[in-house]
Backbone as CSV, one residue per row, in Angstrom:
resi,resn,N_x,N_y,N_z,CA_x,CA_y,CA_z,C_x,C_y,C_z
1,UNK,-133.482,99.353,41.737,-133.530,98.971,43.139,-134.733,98.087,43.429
2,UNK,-135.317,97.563,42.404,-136.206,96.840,42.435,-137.890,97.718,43.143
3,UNK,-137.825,99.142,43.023,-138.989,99.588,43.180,-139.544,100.063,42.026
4,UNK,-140.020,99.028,41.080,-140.390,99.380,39.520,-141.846,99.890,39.686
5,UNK,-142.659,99.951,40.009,-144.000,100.917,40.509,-143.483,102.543,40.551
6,UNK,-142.828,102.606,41.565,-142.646,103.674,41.769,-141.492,104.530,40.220
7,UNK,-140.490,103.567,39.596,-139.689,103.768,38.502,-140.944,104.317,37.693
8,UNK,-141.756,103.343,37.602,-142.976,103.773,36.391,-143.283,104.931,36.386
9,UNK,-143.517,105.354,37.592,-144.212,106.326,37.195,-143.701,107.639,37.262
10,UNK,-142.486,107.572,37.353,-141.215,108.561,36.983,-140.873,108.526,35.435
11,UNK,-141.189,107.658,35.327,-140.578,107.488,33.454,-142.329,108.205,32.649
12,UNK,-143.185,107.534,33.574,-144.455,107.750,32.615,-144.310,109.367,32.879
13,UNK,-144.181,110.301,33.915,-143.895,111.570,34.220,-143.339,112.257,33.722
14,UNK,-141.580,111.623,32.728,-140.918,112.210,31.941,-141.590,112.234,30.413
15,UNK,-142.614,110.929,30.195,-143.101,110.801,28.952,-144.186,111.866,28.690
16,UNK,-144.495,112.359,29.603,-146.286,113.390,29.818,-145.322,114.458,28.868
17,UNK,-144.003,114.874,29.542,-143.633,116.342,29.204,-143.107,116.207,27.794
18,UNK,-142.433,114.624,27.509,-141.531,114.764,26.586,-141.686,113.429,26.125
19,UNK,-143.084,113.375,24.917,-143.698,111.853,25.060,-142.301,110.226,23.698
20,UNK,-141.644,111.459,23.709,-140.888,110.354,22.606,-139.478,110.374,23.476
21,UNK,-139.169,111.003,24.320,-137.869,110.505,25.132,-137.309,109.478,25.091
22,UNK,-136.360,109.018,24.361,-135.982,107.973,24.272,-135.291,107.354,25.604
23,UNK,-134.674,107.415,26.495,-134.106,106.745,27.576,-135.346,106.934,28.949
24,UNK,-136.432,107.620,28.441,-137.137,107.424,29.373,-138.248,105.702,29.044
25,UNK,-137.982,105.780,27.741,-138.979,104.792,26.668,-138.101,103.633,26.966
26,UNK,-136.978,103.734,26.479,-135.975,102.243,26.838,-135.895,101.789,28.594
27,UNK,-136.005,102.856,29.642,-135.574,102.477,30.654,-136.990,102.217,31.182
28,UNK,-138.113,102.708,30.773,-139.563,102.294,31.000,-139.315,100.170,30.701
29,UNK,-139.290,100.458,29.617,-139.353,98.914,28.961,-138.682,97.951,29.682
30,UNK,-137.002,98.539,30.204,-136.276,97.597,30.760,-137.497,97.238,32.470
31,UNK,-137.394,97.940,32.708,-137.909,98.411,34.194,-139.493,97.487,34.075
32,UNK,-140.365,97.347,32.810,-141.444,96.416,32.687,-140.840,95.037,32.526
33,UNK,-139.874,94.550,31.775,-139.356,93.217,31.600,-139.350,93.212,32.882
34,UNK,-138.126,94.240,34.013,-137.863,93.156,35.391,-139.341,92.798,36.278
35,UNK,-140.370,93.846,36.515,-141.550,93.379,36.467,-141.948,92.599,36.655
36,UNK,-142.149,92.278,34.903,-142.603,90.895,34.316,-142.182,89.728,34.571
37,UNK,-141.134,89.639,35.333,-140.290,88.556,35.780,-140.638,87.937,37.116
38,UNK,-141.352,89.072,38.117,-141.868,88.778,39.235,-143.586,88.838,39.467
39,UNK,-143.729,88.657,38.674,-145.274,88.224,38.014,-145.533,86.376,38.096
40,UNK,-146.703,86.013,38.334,-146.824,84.466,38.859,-148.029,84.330,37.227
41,UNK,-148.730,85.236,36.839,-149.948,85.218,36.258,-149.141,85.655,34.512
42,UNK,-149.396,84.351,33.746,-148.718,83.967,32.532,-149.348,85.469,31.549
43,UNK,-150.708,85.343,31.774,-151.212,86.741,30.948,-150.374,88.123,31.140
44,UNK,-150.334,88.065,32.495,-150.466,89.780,33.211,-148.392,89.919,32.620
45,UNK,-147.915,88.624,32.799,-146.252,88.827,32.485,-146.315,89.105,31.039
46,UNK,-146.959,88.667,29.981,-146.997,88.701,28.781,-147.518,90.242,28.117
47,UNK,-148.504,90.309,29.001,-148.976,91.922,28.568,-147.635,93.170,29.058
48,UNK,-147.134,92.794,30.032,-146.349,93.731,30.413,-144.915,93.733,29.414
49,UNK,-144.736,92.154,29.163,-143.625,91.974,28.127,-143.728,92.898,26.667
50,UNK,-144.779,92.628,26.668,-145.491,93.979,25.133,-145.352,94.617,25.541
51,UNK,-145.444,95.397,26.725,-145.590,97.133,26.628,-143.777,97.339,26.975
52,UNK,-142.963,96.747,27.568,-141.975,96.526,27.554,-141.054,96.855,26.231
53,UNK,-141.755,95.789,25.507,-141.019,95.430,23.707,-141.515,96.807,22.941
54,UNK,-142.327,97.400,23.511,-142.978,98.506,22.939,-142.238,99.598,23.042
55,UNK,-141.982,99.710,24.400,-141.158,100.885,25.066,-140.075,100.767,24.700
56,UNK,-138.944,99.703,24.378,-137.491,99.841,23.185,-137.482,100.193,21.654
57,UNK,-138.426,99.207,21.737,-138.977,99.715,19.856,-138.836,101.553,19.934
58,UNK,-140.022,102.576,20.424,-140.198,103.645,20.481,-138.848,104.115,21.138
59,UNK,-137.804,103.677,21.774,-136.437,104.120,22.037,-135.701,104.251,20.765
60,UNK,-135.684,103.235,19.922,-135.040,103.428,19.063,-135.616,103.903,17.458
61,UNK,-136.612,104.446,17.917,-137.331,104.897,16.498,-136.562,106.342,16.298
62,UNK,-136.739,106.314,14.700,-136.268,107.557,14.286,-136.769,108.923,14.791
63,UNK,-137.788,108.753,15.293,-138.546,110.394,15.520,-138.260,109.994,17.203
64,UNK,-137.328,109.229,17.748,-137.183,109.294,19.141,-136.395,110.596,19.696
65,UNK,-136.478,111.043,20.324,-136.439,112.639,21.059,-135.120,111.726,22.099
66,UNK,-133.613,112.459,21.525,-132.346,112.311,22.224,-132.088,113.361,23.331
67,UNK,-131.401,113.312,24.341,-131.157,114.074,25.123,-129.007,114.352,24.758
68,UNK,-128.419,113.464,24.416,-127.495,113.384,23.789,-127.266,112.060,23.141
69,UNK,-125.830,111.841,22.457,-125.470,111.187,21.592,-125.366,110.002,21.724
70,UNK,-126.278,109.486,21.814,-126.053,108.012,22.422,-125.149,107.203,21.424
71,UNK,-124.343,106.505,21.787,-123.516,105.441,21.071,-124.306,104.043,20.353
72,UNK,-124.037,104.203,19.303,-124.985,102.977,18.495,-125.251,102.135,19.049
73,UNK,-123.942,101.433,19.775,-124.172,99.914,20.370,-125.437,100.313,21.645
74,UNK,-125.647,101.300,22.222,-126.954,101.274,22.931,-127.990,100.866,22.288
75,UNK,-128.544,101.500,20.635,-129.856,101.396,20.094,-129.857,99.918,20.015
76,UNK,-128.670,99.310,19.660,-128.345,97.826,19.138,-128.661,96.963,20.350
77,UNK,-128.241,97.770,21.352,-128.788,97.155,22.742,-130.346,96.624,22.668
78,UNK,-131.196,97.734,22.897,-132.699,98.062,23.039,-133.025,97.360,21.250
79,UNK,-132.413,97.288,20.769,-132.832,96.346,19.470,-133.310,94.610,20.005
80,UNK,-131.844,94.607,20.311,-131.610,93.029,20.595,-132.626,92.498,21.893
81,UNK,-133.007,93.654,22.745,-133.550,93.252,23.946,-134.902,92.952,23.248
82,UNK,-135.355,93.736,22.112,-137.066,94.069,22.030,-137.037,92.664,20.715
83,UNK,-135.771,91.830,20.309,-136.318,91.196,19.384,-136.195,89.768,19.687
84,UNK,-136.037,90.161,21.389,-136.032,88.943,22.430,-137.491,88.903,22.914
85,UNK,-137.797,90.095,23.337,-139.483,89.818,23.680,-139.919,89.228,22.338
86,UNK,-140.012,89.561,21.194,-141.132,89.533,20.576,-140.620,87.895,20.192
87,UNK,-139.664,87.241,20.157,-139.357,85.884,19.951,-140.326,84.999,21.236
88,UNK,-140.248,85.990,22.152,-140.589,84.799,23.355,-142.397,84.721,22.790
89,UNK,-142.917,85.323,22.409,-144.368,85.310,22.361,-145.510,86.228,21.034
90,UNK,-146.463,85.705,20.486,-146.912,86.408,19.476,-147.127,87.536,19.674
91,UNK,-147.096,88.597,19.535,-147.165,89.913,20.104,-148.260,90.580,19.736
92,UNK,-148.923,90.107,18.244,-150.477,90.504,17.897,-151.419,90.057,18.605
93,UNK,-150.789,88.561,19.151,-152.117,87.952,19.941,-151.616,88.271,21.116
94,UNK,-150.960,88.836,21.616,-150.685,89.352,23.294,-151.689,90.804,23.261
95,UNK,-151.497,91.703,22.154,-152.373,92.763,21.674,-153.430,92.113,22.020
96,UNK,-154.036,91.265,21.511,-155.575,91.135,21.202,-155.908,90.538,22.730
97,UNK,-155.135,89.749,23.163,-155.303,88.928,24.644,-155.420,90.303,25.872
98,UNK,-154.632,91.470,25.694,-154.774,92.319,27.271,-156.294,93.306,26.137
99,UNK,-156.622,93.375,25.509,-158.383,94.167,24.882,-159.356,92.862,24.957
100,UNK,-159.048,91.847,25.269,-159.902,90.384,25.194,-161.228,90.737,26.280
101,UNK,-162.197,90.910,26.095,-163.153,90.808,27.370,-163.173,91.637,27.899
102,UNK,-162.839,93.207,28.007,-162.669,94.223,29.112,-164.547,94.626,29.827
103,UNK,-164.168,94.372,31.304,-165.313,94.553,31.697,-165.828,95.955,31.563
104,UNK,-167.185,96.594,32.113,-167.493,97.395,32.172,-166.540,98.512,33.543
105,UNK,-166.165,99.606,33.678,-166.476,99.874,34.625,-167.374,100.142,36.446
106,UNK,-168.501,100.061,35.377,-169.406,99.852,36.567,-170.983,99.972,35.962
107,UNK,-171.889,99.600,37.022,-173.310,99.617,36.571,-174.363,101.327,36.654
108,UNK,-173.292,102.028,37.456,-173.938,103.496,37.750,-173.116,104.305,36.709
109,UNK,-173.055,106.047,36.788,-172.233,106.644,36.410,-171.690,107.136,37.364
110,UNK,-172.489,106.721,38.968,-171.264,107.358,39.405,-170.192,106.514,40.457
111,UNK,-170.471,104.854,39.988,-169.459,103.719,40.107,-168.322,104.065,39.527
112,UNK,-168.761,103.990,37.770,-167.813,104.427,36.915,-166.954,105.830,36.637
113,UNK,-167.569,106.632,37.629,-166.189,107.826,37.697,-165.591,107.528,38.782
114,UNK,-166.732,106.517,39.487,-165.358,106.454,40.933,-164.188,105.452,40.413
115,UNK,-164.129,104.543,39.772,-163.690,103.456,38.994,-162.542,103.854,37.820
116,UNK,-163.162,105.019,37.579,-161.689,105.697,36.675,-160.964,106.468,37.431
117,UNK,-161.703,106.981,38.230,-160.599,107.765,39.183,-159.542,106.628,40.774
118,UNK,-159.836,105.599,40.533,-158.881,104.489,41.124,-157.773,104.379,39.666
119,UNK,-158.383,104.073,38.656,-157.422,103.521,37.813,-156.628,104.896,37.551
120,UNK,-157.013,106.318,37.772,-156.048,106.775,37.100,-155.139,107.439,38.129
121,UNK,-155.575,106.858,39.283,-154.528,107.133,40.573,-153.891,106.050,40.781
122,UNK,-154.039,104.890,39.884,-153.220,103.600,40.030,-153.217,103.054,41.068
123,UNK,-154.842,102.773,41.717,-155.198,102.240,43.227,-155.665,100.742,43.250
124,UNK,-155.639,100.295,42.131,-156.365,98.897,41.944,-154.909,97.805,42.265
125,UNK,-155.013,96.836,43.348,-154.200,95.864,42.898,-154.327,95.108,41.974
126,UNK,-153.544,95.535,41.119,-153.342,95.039,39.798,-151.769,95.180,39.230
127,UNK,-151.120,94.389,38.527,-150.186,94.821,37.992,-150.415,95.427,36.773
128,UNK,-151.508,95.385,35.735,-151.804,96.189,34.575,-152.464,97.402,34.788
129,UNK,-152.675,97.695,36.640,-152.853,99.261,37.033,-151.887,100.110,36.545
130,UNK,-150.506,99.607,36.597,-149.271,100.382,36.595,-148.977,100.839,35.314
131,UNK,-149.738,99.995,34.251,-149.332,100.337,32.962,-150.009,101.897,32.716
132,UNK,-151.236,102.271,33.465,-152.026,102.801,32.744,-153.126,103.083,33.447
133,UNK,-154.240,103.485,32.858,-155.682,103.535,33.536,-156.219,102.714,31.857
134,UNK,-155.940,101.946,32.181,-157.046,100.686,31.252,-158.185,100.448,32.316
135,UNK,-158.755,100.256,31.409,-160.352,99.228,32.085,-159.707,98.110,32.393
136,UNK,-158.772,97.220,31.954,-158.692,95.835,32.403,-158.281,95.557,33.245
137,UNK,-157.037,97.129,34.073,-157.180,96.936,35.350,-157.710,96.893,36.680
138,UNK,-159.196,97.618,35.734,-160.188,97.831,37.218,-160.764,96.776,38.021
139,UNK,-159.923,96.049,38.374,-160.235,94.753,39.281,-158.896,94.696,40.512
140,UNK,-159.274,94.168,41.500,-158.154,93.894,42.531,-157.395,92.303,42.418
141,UNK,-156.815,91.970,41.351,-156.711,90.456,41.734,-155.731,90.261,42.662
142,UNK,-155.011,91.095,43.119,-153.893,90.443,44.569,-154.199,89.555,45.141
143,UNK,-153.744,88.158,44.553,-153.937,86.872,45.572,-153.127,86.148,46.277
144,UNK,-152.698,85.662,47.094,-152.399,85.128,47.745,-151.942,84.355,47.320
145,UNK,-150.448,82.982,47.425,-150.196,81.723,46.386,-150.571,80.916,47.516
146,UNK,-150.852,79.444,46.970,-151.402,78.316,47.870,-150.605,78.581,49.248
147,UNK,-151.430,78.326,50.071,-150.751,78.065,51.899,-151.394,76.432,51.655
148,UNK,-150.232,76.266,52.342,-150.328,74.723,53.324,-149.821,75.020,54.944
149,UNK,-150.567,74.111,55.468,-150.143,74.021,57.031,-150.451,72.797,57.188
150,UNK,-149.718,72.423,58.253,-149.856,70.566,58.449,-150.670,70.906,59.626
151,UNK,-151.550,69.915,60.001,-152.785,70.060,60.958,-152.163,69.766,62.701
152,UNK,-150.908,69.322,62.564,-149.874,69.247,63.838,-149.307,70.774,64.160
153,UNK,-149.361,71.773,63.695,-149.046,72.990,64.051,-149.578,73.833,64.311
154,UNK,-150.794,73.991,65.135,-151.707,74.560,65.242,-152.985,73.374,66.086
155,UNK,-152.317,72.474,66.980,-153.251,71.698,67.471,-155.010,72.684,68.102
156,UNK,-155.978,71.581,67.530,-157.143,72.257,68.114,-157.681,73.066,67.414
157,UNK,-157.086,74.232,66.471,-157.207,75.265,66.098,-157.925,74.766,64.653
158,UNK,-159.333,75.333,64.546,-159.560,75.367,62.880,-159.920,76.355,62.079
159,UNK,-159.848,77.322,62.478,-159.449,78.473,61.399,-158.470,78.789,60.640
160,UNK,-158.542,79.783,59.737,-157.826,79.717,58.383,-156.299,79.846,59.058
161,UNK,-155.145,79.898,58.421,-154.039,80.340,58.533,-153.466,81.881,58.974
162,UNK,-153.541,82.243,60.144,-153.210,83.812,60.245,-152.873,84.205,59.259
163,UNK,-151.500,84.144,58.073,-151.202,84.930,57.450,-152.830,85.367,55.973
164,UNK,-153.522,84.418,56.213,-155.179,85.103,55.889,-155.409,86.153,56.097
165,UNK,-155.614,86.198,57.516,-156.301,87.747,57.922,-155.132,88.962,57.750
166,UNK,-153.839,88.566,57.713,-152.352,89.354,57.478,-152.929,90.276,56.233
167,UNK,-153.001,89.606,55.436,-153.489,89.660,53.932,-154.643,90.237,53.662
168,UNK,-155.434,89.959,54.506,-156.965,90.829,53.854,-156.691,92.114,54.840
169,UNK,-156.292,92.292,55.816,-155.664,93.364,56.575,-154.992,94.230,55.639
170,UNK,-154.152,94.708,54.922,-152.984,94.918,54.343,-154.069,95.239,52.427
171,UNK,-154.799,94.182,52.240,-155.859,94.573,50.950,-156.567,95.918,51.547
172,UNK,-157.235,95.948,52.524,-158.202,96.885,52.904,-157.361,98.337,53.009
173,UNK,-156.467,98.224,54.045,-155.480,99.260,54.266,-154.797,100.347,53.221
């Protein structure tokens, strides 16, 4: 239904109890590809595409934990899907690209417990919040895409574009 945030963390919920579930692992992955699709930021789609390609792979592994009999042509499914990610992009250097640079948490210790305890309530706008409580999501990048306004719509007026303050309204909140 296109509420993959909230999917996540129903699948990551089934994985806590039952960490090799296979249709929780394949429908995780599918559910990161669609994601990844509505992502503007070439990195953040690529990292999610890995954990995606990751989450079919571990669907169809042998020590994957069935709930029943799934029909081959499914695994063949989650095959073909995960040997589509890994065609679209190097997948060692997508590895090495989302561990590239991870900042610190913070300069105190008690920045940095406040700082893990956002990431592990998945409070950071971030889309690599959702994966996880990584460090690399402890940043807010929710930005905004270019505004234009023509200077005839808004005669007189020179402040930013309302939907500005819409936006930093809605960050804070």
């Amino acid at each position: 239904m296109g509420r993959f945030i909230d999917a996540i963390e129903g699948w990551d919920a089934a994985l806590r109890i039952i960490p090799k579930f296979a249709m929780a692992q394949a429908n995780r992955g599918n559910g990161l590809k669609h994601y990844a699709g509505m992502l503007d930021d070439d990195r953040e789609r690529a990292i999610l595409l890995l954990h995606a390609h990751d989450g079919l792979i571990a669907a169809i592994a042998a020590d994957a934990v069935h709930d029943s009999i799934y029909p081959d042509a499914l695994a063949q499914q989650f095959a073909e899907e995960a040997k589509k990610y890994a065609a679209a992009g190097d997948l060692n250097r997508i590895r090495e690209l989302q561990d590239f640079g991870v900042p610190p948490l913070g300069r105190s210790k008690v920045e940095q417990k406040y700082r893990q305890w956002c990431l592990d309530h998945r409070l950071f706008l971030n889309p690599l919040n959702d994966l996880g409580s990584h460090a690399r999501a402890a940043c807010d990048d929710l930005v905004l895409p270019p505004i234009s306004e023509r200077f005839d719509e808004r005669p007189g007026v020179v402040t930013p574009p309302p939907v500005i303050g819409f936006f930093n309204q809605m960050k804070q909140e």
